[in-house]
PQR file of N, CA, C, O and H, with PARSE charges and radii, in Angstrom:
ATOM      1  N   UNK A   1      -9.682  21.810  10.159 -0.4000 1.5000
ATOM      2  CA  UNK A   1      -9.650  20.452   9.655 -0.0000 2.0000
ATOM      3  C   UNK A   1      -9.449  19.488  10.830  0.5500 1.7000
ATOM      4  O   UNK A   1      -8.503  19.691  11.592 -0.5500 1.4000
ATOM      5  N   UNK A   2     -10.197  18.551  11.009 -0.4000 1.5000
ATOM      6  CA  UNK A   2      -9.976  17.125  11.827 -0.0000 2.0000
ATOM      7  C   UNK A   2      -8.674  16.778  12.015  0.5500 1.7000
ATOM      8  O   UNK A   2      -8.051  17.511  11.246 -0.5500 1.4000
ATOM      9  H   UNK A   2     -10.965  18.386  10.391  0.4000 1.0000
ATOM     10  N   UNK A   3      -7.913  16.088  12.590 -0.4000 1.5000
ATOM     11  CA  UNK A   3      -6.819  15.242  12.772 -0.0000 2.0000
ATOM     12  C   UNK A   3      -7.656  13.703  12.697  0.5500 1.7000
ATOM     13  O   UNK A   3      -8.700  13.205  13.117 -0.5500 1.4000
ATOM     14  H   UNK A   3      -8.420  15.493  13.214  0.4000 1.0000
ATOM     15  N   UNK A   4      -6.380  13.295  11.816 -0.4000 1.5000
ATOM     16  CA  UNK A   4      -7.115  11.645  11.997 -0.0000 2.0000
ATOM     17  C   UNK A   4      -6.403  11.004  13.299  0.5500 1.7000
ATOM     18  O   UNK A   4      -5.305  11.314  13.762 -0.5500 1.4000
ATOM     19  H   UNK A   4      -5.531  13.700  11.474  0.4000 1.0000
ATOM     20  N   UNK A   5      -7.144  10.208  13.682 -0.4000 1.5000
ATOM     21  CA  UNK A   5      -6.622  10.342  15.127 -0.0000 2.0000
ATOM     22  C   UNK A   5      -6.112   8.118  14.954  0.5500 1.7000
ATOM     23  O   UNK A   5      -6.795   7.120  14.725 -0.5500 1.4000
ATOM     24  H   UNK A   5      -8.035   9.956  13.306  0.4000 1.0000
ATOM     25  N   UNK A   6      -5.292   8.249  15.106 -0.4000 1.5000
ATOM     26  CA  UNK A   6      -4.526   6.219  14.660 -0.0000 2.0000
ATOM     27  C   UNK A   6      -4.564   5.801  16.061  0.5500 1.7000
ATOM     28  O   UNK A   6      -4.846   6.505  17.031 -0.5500 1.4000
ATOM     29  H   UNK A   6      -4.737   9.060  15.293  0.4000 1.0000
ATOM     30  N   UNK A   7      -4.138   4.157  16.034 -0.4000 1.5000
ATOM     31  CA  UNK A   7      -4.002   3.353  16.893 -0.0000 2.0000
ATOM     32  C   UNK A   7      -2.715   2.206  16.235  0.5500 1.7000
ATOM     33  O   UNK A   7      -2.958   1.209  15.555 -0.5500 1.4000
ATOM     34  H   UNK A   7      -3.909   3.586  15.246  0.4000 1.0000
ATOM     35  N   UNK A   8      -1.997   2.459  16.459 -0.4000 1.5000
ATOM     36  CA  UNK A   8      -0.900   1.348  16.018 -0.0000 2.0000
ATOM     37  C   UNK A   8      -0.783   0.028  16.627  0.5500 1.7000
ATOM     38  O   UNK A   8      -0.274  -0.038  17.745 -0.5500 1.4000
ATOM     39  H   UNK A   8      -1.800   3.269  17.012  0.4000 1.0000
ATOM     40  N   UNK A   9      -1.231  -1.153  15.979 -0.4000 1.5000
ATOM     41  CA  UNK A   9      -1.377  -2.158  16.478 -0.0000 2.0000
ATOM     42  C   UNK A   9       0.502  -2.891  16.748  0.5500 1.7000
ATOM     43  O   UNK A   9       1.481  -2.372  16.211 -0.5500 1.4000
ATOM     44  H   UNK A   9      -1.645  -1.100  15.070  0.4000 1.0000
ATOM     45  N   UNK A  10       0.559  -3.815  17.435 -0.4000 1.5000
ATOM     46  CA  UNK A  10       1.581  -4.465  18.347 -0.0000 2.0000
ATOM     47  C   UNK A  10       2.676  -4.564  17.049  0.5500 1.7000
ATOM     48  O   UNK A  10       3.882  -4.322  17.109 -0.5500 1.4000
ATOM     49  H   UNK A  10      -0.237  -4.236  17.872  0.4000 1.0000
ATOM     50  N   UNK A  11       1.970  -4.953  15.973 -0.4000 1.5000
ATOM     51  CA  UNK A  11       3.110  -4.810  14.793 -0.0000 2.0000
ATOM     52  C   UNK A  11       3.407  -4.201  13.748  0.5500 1.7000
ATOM     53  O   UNK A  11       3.752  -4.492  12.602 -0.5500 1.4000
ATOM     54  H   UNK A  11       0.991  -5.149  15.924  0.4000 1.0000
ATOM     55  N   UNK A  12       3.174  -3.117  14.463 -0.4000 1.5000
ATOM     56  CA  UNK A  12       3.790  -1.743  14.354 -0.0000 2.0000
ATOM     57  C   UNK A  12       5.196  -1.398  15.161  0.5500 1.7000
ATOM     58  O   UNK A  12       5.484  -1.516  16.352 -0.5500 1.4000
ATOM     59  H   UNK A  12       2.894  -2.881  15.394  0.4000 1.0000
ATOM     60  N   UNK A  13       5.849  -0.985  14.172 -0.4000 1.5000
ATOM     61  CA  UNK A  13       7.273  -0.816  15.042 -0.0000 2.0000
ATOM     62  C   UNK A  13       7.239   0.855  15.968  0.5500 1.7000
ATOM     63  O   UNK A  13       7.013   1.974  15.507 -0.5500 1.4000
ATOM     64  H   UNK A  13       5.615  -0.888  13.204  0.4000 1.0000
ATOM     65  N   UNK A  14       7.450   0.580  16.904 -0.4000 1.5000
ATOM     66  CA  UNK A  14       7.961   1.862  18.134 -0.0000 2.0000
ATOM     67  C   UNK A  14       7.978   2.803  17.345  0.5500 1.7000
ATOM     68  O   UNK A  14       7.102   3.642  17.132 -0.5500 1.4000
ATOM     69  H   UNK A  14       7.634  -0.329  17.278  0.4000 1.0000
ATOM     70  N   UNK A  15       9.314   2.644  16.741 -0.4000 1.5000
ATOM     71  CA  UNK A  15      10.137   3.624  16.076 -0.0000 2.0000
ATOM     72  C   UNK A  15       9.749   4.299  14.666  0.5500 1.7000
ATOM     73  O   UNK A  15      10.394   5.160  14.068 -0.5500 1.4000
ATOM     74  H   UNK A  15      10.025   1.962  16.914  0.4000 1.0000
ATOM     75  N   UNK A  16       8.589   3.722  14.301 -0.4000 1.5000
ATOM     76  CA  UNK A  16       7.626   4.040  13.482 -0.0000 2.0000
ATOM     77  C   UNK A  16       6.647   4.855  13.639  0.5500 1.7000
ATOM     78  O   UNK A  16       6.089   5.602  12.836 -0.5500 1.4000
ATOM     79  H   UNK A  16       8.065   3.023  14.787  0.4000 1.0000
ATOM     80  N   UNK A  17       6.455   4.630  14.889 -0.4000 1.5000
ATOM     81  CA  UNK A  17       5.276   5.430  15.479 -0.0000 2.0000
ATOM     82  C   UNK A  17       6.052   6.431  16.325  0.5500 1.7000
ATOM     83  O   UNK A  17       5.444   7.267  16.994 -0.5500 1.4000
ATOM     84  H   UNK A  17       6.909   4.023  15.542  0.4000 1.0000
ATOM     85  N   UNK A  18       7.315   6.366  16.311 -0.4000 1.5000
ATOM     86  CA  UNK A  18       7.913   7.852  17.294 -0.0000 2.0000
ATOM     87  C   UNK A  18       7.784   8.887  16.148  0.5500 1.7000
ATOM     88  O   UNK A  18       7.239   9.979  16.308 -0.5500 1.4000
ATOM     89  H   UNK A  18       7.809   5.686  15.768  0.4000 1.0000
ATOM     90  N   UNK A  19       8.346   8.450  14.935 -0.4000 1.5000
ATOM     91  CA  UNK A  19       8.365   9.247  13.535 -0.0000 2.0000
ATOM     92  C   UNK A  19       7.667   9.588  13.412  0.5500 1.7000
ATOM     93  O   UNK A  19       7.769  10.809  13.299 -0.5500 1.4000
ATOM     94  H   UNK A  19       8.789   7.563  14.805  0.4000 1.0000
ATOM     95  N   UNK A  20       6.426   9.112  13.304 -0.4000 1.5000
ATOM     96  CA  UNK A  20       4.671   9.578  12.805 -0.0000 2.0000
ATOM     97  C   UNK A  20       4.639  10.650  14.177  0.5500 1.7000
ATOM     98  O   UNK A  20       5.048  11.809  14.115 -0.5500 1.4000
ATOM     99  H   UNK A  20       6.342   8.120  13.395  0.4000 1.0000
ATOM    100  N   UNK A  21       4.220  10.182  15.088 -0.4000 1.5000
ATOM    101  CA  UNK A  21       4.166  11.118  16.444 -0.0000 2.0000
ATOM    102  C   UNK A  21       5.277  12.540  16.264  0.5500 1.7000
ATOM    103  O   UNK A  21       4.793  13.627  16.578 -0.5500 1.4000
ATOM    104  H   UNK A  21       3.888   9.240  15.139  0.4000 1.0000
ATOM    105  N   UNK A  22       6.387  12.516  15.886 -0.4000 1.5000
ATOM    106  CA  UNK A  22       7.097  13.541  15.523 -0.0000 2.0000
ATOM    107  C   UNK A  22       7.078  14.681  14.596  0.5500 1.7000
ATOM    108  O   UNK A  22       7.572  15.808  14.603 -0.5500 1.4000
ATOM    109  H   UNK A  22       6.780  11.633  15.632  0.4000 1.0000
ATOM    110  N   UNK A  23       6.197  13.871  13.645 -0.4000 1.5000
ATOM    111  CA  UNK A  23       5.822  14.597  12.857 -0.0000 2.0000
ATOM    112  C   UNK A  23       4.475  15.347  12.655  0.5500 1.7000
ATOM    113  O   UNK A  23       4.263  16.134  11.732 -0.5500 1.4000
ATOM    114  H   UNK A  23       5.795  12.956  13.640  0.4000 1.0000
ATOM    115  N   UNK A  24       3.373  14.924  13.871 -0.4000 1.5000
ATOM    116  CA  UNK A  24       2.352  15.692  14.204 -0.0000 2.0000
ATOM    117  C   UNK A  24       1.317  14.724  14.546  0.5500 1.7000
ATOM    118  O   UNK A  24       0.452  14.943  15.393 -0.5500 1.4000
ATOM    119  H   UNK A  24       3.545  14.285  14.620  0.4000 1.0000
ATOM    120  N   UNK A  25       1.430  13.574  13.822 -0.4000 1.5000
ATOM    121  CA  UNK A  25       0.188  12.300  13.909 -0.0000 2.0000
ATOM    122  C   UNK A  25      -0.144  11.986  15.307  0.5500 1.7000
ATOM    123  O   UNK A  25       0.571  11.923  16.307 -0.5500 1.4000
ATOM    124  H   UNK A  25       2.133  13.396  13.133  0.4000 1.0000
ATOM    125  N   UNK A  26      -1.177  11.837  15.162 -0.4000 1.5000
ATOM    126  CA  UNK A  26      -2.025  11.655  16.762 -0.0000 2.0000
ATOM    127  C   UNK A  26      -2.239   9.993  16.753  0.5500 1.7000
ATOM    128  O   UNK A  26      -3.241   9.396  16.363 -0.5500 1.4000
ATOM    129  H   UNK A  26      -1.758  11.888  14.350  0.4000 1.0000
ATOM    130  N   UNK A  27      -1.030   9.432  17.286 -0.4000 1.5000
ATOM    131  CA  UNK A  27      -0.973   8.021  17.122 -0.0000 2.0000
ATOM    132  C   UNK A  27      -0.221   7.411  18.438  0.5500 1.7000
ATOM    133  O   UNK A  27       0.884   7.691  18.903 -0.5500 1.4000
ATOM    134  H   UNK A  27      -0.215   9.917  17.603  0.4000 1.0000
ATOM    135  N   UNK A  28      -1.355   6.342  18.938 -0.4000 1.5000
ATOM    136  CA  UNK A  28      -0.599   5.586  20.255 -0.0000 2.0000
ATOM    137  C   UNK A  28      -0.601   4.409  19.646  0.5500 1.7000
ATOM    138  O   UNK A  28      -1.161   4.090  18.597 -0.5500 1.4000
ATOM    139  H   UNK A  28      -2.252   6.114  18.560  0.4000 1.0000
ATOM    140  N   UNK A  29       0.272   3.575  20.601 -0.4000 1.5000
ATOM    141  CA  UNK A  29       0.761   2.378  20.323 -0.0000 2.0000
ATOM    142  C   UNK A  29      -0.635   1.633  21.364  0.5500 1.7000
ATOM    143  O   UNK A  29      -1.334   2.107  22.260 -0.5500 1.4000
ATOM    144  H   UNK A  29       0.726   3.833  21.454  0.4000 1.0000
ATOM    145  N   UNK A  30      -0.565   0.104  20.619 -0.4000 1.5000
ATOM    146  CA  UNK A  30      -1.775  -0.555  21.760 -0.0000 2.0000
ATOM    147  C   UNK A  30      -1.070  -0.749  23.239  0.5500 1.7000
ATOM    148  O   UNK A  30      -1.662  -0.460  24.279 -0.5500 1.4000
ATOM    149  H   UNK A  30       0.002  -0.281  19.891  0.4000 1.0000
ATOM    150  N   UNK A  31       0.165  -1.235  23.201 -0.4000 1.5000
ATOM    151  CA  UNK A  31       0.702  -1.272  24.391 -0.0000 2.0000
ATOM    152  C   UNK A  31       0.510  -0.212  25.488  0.5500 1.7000
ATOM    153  O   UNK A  31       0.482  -0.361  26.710 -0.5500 1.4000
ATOM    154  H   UNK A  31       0.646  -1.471  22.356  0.4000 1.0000
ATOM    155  N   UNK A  32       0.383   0.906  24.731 -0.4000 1.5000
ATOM    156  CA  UNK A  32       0.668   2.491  25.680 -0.0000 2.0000
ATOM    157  C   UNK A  32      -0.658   2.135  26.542  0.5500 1.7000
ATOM    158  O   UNK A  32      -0.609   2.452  27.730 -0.5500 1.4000
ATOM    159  H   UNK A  32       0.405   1.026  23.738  0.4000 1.0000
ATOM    160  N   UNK A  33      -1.754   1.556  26.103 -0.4000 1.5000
ATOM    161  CA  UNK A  33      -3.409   1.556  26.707 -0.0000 2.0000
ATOM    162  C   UNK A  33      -3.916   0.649  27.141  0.5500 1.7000
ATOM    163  O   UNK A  33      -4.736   0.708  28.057 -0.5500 1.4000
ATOM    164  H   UNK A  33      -1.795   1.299  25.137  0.4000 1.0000
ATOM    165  N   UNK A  34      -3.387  -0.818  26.351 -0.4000 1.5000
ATOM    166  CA  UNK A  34      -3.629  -1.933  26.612 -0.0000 2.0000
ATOM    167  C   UNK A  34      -3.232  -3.011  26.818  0.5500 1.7000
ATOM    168  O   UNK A  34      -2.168  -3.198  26.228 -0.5500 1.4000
ATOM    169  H   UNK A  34      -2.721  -0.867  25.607  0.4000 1.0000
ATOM    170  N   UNK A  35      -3.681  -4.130  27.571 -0.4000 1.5000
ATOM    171  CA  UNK A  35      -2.488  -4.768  28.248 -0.0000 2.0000
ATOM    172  C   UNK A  35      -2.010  -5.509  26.604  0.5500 1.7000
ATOM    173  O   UNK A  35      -2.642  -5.593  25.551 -0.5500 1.4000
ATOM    174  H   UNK A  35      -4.546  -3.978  28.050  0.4000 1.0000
ATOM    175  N   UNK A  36      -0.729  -5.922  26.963 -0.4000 1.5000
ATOM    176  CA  UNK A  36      -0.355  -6.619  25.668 -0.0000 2.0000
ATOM    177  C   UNK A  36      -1.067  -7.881  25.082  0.5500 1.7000
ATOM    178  O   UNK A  36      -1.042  -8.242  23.906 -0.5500 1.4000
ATOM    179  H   UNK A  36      -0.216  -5.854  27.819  0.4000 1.0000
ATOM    180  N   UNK A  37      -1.582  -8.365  25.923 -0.4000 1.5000
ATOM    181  CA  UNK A  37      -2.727 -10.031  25.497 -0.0000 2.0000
ATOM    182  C   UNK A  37      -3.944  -9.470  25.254  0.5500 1.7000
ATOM    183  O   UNK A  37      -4.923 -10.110  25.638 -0.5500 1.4000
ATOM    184  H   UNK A  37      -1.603  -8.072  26.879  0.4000 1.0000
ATOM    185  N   UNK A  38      -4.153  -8.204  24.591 -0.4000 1.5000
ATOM    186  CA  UNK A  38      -5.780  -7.652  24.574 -0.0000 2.0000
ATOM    187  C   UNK A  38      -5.691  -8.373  22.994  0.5500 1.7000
ATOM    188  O   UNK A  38      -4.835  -8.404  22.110 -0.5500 1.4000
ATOM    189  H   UNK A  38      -3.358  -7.685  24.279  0.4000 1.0000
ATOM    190  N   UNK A  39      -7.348  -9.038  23.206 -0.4000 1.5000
ATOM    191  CA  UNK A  39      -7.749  -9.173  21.770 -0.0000 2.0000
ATOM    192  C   UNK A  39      -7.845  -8.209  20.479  0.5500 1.7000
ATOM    193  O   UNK A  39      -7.805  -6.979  20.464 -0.5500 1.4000
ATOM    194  H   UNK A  39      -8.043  -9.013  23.924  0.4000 1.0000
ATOM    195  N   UNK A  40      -7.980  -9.073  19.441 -0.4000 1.5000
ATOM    196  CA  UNK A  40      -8.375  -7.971  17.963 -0.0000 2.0000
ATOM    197  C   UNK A  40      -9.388  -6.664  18.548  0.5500 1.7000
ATOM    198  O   UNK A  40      -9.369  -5.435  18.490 -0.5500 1.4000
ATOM    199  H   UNK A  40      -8.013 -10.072  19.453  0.4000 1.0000
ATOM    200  N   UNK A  41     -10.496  -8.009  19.295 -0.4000 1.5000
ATOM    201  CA  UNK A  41     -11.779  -7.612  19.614 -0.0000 2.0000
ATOM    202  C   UNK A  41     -12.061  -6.116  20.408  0.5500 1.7000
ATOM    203  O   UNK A  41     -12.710  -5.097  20.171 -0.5500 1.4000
ATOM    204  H   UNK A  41     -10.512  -9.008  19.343  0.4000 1.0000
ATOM    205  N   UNK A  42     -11.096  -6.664  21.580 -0.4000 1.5000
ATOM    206  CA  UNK A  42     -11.068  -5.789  22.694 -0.0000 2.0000
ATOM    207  C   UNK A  42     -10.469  -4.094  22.031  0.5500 1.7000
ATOM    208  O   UNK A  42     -10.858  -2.965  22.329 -0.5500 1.4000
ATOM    209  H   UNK A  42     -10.569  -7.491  21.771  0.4000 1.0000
ATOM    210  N   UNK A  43      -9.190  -4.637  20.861 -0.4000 1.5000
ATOM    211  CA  UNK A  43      -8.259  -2.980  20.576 -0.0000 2.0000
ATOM    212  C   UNK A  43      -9.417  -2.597  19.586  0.5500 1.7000
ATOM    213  O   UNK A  43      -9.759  -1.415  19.614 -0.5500 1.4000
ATOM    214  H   UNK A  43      -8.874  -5.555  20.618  0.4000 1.0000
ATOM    215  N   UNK A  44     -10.132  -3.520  18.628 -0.4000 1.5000
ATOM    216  CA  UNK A  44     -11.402  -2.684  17.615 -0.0000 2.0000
ATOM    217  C   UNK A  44     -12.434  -1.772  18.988  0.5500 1.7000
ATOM    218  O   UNK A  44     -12.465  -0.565  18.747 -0.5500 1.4000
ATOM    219  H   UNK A  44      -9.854  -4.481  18.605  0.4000 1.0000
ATOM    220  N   UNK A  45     -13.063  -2.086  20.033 -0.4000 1.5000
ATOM    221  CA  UNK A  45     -13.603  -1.849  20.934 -0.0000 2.0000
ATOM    222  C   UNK A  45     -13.113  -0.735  21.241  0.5500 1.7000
ATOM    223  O   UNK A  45     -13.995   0.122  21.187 -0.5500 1.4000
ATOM    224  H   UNK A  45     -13.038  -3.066  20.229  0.4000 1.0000
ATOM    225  N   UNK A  46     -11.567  -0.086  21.708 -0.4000 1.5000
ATOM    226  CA  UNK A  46     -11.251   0.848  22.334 -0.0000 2.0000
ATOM    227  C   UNK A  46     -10.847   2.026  21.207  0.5500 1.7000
ATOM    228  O   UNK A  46     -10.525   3.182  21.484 -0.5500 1.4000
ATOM    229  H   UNK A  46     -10.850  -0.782  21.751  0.4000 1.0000
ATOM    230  N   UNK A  47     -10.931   1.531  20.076 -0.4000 1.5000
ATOM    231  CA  UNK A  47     -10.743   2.363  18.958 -0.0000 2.0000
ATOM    232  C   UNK A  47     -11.902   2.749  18.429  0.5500 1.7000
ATOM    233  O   UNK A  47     -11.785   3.593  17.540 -0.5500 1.4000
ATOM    234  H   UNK A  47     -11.193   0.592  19.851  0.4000 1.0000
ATOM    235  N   UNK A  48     -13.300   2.304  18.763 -0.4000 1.5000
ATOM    236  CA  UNK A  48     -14.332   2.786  18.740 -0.0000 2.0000
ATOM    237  C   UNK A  48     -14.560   3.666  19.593  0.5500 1.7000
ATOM    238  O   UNK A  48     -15.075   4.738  19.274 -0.5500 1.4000
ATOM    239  H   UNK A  48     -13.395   1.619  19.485  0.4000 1.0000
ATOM    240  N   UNK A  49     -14.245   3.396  20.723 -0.4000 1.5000
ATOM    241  CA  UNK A  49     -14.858   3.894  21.862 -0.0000 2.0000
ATOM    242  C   UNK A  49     -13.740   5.831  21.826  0.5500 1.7000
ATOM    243  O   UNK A  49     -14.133   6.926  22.230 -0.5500 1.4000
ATOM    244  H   UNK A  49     -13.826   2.526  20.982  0.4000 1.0000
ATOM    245  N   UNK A  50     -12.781   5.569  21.371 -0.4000 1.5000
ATOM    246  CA  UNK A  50     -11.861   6.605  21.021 -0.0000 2.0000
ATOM    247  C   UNK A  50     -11.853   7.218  19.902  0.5500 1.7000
ATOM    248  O   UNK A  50     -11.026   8.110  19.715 -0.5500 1.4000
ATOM    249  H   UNK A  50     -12.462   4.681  21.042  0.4000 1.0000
ATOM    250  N   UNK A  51     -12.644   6.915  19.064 -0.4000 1.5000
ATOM    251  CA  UNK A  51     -12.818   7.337  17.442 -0.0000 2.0000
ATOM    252  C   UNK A  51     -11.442   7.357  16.723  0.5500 1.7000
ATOM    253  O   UNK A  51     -11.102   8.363  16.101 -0.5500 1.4000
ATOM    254  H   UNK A  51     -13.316   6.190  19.216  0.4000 1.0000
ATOM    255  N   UNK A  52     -10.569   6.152  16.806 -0.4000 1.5000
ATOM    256  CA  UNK A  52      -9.443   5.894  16.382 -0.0000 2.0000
ATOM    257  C   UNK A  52      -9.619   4.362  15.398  0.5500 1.7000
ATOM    258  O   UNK A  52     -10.178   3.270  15.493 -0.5500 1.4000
ATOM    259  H   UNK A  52     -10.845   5.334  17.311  0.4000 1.0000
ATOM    260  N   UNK A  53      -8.616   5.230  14.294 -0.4000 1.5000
ATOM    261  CA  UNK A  53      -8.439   4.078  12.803 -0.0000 2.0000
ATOM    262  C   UNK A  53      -7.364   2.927  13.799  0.5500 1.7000
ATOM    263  O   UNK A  53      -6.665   3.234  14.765 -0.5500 1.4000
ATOM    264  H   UNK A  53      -8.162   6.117  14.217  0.4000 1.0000
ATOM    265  N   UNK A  54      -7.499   1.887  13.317 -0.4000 1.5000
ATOM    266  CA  UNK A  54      -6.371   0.706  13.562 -0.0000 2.0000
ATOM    267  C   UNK A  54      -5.506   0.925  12.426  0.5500 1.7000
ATOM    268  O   UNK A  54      -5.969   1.006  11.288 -0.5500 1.4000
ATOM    269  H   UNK A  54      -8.066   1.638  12.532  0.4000 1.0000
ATOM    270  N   UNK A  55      -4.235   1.028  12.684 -0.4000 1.5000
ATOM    271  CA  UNK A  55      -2.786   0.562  11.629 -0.0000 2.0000
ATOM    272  C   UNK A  55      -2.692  -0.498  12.298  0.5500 1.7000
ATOM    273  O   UNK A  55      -2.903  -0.743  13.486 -0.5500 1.4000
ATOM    274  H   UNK A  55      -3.859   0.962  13.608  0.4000 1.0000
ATOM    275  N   UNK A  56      -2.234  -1.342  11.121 -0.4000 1.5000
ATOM    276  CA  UNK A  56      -2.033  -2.677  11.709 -0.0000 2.0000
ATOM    277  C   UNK A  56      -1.914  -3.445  10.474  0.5500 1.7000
ATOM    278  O   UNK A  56      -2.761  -3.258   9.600 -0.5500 1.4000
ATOM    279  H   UNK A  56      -2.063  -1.143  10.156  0.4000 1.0000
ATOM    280  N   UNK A  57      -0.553  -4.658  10.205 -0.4000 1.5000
ATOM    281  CA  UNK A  57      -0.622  -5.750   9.365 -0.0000 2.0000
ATOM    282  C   UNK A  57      -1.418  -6.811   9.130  0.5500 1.7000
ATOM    283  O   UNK A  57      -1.526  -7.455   8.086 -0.5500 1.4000
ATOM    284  H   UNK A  57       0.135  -4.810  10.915  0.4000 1.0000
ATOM    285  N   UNK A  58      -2.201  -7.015  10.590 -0.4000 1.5000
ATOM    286  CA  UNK A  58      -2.899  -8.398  10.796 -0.0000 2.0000
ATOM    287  C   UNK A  58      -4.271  -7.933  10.125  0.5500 1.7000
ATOM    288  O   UNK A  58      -4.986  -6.956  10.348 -0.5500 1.4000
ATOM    289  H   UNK A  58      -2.113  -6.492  11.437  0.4000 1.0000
ATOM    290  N   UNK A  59      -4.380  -9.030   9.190 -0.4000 1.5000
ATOM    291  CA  UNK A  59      -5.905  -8.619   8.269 -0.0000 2.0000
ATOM    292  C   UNK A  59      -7.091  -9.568   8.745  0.5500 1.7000
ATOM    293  O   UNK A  59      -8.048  -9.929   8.060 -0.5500 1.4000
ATOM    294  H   UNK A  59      -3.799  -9.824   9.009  0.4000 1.0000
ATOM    295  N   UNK A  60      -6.779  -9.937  10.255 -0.4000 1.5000
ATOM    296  CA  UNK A  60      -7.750 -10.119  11.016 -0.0000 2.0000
ATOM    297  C   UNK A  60      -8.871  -9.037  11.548  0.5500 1.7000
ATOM    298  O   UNK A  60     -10.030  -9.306  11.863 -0.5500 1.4000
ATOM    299  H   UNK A  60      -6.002  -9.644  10.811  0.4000 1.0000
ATOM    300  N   UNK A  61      -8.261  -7.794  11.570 -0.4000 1.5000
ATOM    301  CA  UNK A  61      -8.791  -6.835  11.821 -0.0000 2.0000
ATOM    302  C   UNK A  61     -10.108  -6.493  10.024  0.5500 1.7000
ATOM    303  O   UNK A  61     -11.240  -6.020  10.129 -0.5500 1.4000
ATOM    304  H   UNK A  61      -7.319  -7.576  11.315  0.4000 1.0000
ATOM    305  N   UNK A  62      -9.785  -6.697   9.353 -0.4000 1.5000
ATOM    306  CA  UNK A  62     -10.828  -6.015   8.376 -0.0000 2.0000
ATOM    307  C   UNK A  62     -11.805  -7.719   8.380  0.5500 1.7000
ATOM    308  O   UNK A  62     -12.982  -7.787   8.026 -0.5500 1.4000
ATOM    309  H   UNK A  62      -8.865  -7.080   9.268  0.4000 1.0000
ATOM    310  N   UNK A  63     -11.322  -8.430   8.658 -0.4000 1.5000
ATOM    311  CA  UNK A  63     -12.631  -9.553   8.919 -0.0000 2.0000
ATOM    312  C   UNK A  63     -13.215  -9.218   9.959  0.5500 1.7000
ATOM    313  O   UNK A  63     -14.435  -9.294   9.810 -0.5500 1.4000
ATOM    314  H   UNK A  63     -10.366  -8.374   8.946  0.4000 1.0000
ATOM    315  N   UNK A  64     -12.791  -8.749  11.332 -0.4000 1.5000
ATOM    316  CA  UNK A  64     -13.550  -8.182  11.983 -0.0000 2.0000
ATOM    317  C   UNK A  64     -14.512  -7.336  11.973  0.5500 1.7000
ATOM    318  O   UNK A  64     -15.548  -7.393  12.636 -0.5500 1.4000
ATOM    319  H   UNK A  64     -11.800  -8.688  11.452  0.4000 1.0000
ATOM    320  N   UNK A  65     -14.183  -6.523  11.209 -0.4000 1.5000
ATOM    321  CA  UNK A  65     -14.606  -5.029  10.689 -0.0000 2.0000
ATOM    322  C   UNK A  65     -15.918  -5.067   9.938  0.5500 1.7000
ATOM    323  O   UNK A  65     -16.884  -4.313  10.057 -0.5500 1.4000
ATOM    324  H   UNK A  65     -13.342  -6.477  10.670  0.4000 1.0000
ATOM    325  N   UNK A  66     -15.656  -6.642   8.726 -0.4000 1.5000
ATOM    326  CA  UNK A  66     -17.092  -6.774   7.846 -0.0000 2.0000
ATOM    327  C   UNK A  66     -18.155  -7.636   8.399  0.5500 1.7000
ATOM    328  O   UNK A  66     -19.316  -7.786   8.017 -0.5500 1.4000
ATOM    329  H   UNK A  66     -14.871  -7.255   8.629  0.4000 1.0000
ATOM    330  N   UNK A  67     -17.400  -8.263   9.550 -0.4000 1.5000
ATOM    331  CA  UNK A  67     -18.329  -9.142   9.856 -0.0000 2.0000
ATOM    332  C   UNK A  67     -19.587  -8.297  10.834  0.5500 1.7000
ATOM    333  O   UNK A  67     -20.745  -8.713  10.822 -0.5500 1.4000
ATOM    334  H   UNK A  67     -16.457  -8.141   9.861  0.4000 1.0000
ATOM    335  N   UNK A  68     -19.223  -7.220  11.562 -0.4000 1.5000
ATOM    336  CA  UNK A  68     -19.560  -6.215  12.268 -0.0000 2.0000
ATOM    337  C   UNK A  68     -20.533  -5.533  11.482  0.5500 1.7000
ATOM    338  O   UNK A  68     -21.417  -4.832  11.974 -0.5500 1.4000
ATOM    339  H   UNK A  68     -18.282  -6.881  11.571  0.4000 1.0000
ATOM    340  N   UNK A  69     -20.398  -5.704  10.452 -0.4000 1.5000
ATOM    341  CA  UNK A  69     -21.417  -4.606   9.541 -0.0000 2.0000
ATOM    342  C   UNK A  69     -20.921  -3.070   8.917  0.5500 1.7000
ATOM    343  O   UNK A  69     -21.492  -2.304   8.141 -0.5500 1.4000
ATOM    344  H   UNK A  69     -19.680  -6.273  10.053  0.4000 1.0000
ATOM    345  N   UNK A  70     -19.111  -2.953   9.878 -0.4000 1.5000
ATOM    346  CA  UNK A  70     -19.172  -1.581  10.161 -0.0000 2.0000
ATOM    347  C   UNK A  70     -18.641  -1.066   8.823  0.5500 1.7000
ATOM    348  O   UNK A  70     -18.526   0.144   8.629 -0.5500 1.4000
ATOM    349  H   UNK A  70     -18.647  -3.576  10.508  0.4000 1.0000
TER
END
């Protein structure tokens, strides 16, 4: 079976993602990769480019997402 493989966006708590990570989830924080002023644009980009889902509160990201076609 696959692992789903995440990307935890900036508001996402640490300590949220140490838990998930502890428990087997294949999940980085954006900070760990990218500088902290990276756009929506830029973390949708590297989560493509990584075949990684975005977690994330900001529902800027799924306007991104439809406007894309994807």
């Amino acid at each position: 079976m696959t692992q789903i493989r995440l990307m935890a966006d900036m508001n996402i708590s640490p300590q949220t993602v140490s838990a998930l990570q502890q428990q087997g989830w294949d999940l980085i924080r954006v900070p760990d990769v990218l500088p902290a002023n990276a756009s929506d644009e830029e973390i949708l980009n590297f989560c493509r480019q990584e075949n990684r889902a975005i977690v994330s509160f900001d529902l800027d990201f799924s306007m991104l997402v439809a406007l894309n076609g994807e």
